[in-house]
BALO-352871 format. One line per field, with one value per residue (C-alpha): residue in one letter; x, y, z. Coordinates in Angstrom, 3 decimals, decimal comma, m for minus. Example, Ala and Ser with C-alpha at 12.3 -4.5 7.8 and 13.67 -1.06 7.14 Angstrom:
! BALO-352871
r = [a/s];
east = [12,300/13,670];
north = [m4,500/m1,060];
up = [7,800/7,140];
//
This chain:
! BALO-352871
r = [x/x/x/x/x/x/x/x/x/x/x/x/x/x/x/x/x/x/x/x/x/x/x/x/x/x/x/x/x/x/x/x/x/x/x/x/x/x/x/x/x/x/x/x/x/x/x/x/x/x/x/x/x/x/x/x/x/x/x/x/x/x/x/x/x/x/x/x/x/x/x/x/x/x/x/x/x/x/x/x/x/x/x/x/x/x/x/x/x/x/x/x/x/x/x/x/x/x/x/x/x/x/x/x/x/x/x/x/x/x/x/x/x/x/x/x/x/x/x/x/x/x/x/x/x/x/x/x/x/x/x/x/x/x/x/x/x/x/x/x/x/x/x/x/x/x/x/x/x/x/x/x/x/x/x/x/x/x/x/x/x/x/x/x/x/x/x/x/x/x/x/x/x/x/x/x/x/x/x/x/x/x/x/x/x/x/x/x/x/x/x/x/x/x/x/x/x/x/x/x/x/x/x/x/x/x/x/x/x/x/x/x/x/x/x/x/x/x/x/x/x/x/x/x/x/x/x/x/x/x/x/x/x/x/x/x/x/x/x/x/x/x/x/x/x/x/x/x/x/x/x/x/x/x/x/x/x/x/x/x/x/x/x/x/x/x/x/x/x/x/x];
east = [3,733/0,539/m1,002/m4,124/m6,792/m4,350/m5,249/m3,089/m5,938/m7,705/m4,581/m5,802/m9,217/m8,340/m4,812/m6,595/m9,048/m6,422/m4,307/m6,866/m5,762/m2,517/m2,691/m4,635/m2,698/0,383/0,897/m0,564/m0,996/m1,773/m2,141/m3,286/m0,112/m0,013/1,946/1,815/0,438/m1,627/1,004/3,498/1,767/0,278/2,689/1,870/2,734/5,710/5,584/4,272/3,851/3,192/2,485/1,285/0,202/2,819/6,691/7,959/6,116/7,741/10,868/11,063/9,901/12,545/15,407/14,648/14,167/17,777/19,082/19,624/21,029/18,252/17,834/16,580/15,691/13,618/14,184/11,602/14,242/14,323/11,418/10,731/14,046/12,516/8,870/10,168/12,175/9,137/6,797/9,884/10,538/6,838/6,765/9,682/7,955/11,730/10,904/8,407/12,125/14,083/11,596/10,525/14,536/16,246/17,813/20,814/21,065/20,058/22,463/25,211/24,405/23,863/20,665/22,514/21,914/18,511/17,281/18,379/16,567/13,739/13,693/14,659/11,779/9,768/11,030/11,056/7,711/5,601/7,541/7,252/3,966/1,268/m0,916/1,580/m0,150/3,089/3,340/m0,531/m1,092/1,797/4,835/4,380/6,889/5,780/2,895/3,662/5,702/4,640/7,004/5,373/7,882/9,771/7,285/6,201/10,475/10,463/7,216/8,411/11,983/9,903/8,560/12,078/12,516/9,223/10,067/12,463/10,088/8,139/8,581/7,688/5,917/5,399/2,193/m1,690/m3,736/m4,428/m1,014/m1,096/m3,878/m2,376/0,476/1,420/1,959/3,274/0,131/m3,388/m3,205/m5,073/m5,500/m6,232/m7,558/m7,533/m9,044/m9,675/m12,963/m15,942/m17,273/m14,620/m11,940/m9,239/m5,781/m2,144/m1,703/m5,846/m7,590/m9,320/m10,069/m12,504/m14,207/m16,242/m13,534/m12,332/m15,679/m14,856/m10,782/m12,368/m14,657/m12,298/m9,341/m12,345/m12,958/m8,657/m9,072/m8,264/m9,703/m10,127/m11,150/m11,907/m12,074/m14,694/m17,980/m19,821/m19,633/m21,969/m24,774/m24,141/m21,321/m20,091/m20,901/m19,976/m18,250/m17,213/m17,948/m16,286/m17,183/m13,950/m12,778/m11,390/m9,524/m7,324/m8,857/m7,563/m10,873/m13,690/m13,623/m16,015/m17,187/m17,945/m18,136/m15,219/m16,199/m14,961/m16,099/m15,055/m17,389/m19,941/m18,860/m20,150/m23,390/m24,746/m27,434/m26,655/m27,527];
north = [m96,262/m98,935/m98,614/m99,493/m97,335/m94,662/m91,287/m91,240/m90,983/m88,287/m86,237/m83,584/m83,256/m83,054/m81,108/m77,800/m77,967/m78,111/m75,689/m73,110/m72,384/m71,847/m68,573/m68,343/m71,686/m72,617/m75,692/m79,353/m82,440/m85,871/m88,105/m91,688/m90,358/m93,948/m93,498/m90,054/m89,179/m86,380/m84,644/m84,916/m82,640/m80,298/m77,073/m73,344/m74,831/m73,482/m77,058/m80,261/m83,198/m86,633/m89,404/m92,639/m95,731/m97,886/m97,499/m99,124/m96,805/m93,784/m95,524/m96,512/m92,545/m91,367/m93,720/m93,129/m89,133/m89,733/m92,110/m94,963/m97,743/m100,757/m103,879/m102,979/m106,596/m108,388/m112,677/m113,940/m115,387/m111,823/m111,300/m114,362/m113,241/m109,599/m111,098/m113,518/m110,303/m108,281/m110,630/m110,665/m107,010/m105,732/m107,557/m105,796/m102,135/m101,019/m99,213/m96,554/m95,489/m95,071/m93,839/m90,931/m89,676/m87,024/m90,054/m88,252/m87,726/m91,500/m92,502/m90,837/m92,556/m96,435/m96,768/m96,711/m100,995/m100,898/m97,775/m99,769/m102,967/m101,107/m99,290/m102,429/m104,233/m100,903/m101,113/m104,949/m105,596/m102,612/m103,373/m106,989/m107,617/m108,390/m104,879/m103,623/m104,912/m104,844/m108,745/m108,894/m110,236/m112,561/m112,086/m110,237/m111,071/m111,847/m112,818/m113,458/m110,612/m107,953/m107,487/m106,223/m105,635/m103,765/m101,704/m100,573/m100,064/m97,721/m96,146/m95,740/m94,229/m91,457/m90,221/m89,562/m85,683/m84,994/m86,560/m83,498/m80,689/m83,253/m84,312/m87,537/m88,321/m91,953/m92,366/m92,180/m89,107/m89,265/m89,329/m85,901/m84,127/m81,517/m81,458/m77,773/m76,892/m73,160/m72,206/m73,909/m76,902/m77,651/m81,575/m84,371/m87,603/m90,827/m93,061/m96,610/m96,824/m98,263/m101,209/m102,630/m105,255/m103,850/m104,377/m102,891/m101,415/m100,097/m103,307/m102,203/m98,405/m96,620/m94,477/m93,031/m91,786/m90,479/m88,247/m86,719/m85,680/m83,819/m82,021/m81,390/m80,242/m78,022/m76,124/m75,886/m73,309/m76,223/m77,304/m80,517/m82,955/m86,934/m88,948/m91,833/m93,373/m92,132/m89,865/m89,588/m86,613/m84,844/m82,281/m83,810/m82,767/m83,888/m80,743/m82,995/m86,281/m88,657/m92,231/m93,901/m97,527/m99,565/m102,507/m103,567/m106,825/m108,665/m110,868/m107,632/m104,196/m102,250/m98,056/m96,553/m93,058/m91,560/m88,249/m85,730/m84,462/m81,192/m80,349/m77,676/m73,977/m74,489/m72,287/m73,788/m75,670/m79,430/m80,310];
up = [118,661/118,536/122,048/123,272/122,941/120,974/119,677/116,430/114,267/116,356/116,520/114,146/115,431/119,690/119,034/118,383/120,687/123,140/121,817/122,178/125,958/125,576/125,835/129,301/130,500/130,622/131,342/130,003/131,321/130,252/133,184/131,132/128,631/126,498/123,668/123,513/120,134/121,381/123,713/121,066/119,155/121,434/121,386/123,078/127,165/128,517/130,217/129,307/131,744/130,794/133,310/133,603/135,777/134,081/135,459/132,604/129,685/131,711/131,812/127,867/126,721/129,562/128,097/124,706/125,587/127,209/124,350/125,683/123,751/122,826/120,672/117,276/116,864/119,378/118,630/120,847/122,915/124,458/124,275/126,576/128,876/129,890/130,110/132,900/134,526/133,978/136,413/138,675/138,974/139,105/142,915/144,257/143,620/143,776/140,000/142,299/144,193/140,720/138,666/139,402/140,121/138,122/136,424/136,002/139,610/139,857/137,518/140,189/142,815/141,330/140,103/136,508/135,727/137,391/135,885/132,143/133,275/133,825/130,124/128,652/130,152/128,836/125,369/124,658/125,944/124,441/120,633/121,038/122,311/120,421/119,584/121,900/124,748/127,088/127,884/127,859/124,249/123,274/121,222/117,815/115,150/112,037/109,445/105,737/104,374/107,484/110,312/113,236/115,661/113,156/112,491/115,820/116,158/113,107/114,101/117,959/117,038/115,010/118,050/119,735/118,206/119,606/123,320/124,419/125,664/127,745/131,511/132,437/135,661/136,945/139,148/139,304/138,183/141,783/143,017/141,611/142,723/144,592/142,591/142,152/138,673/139,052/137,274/136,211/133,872/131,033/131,719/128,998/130,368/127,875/130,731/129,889/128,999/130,678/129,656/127,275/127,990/130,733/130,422/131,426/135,034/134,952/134,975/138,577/137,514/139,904/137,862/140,490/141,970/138,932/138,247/141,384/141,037/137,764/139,652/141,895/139,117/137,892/141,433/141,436/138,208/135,683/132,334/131,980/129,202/128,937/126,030/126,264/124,882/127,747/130,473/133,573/132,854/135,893/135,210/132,315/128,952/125,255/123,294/119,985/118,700/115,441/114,149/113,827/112,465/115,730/114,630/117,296/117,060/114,246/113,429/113,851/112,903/114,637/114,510/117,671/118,612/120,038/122,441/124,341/127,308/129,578/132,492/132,604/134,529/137,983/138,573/134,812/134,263/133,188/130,215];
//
């Protein structure tokens, strides 16, 4: 699936780094889980837990992990339909009560129409928005002989085989802080990063806080990483680094550095 600030092309760099714990851990986390081409990938965890700030991602990988039925065409008539129910529904906050249910439990006991409206809102806006910016970019469709909206359909449906080991988590990486895993986690954050253009549910991300819940996952026997451009020196260091081609932006292609960052063994000199 196209999502901001994806990993797809990294995939075969990050996955093995990762992997390499999997012996010592056993479970792995991605709290900023996006469209899930790392996690999909990642194998060796007897449990893998993917959450995210956005109720309506976790409901479109749940329904789709569940099979839910969906449009395999997206008119922008529908488009426009769920983007009016989308502004409506993200005041009530009733998604935080039915999303993170056993749905089939949920399903039981009523929650079955809401629990659809809420993938459906999931599903039409991240295929028929524009880069897949969820309702954040305008509608897709199509340009000369390319179909966009199919093509993040076909792409997205690709994923499904992979969804079935993973449990999906709605909240913030801080909502889960003392979470208890069973065992330590190996923990991948893709955090939006500083200094670009914010969108989706992060626009107001505290980073500074966010430094601190990894030093504090560190002291908790965890291993975490972070992907950005830069990390504060303190702590933090760079273990790999890759020039890639970002072009997300229609009009400019650009090459930054992609990094990735874990934090230095307490006791260590920084570096």
């Amino acid at each position: 699936m196209k999502y901001m600030g994806s990993k797809r092309k990294l995939v075969n760099d990050l996955v093995p780094i990762f992997e390499q714990h999997n012996k010592q851990y056993k479970v792995y986390w991605e709290p900023f889980c996006g469209g899930l081409s790392t996690i999909q990938n990642v194998s060796g965890y007897n449990l893998k837990i993917a959450s995210d700030l956005n109720p309506y991602l976790i409901a479109m990988w749940k329904g789709l992990q569940l099979g839910f039925d969906k449009p395999l065409e997206i008119p922008k008539t529908l488009y426009d339909e769920y983007r009016s129910l989308y502004h409506i529904d993200k005041r009530t906050e009733n998604y935080d009560r039915a999303i993170n249910y056993d749905w089939s439990i949920a399903l039981e006991y009523g929650w079955g129409e809401y629990i659809q409206q809420l993938f459906l809102i999931g599903w039409i806006g991240f295929m028929g928005s524009f880069n897949g910016r969820f309702y954040d970019g305008g509608y897709s469709g199509k340009s000369g002989k390319r179909d966009y909206i199919q093509e993040q359909i076909n792409n997205t449906l690709k994923q499904i085989p992979y969804l079935k080991d993973i449990v999906f988590r709605h909240g913030s990486y801080s909502d889960f802080s003392d979470f208890a895993f069973g065992s330590h986690a190996v923990i991948y954050c893709d955090i939006p990063y500083k200094n670009t253009t914010p969108y989706g549910f992060n626009k107001n991300f505290d980073y500074d806080s966010f430094y601190v819940w990894c030093r504090k996952q560190q002291l908790l026997g965890n291993k975490v990483y972070i992907s950005e451009y830069q990390m504060p020196e303190k702590n933090f260091k760079c273990i790999w680094e890759k020039q890639v081609t970002n072009s997300m932006n229609t009009t400019k292609t650009y090459k930054p550095t992609e990094r990735l960052f874990t934090l230095t063994e307490w006791g260590q000199p920084m570096e």
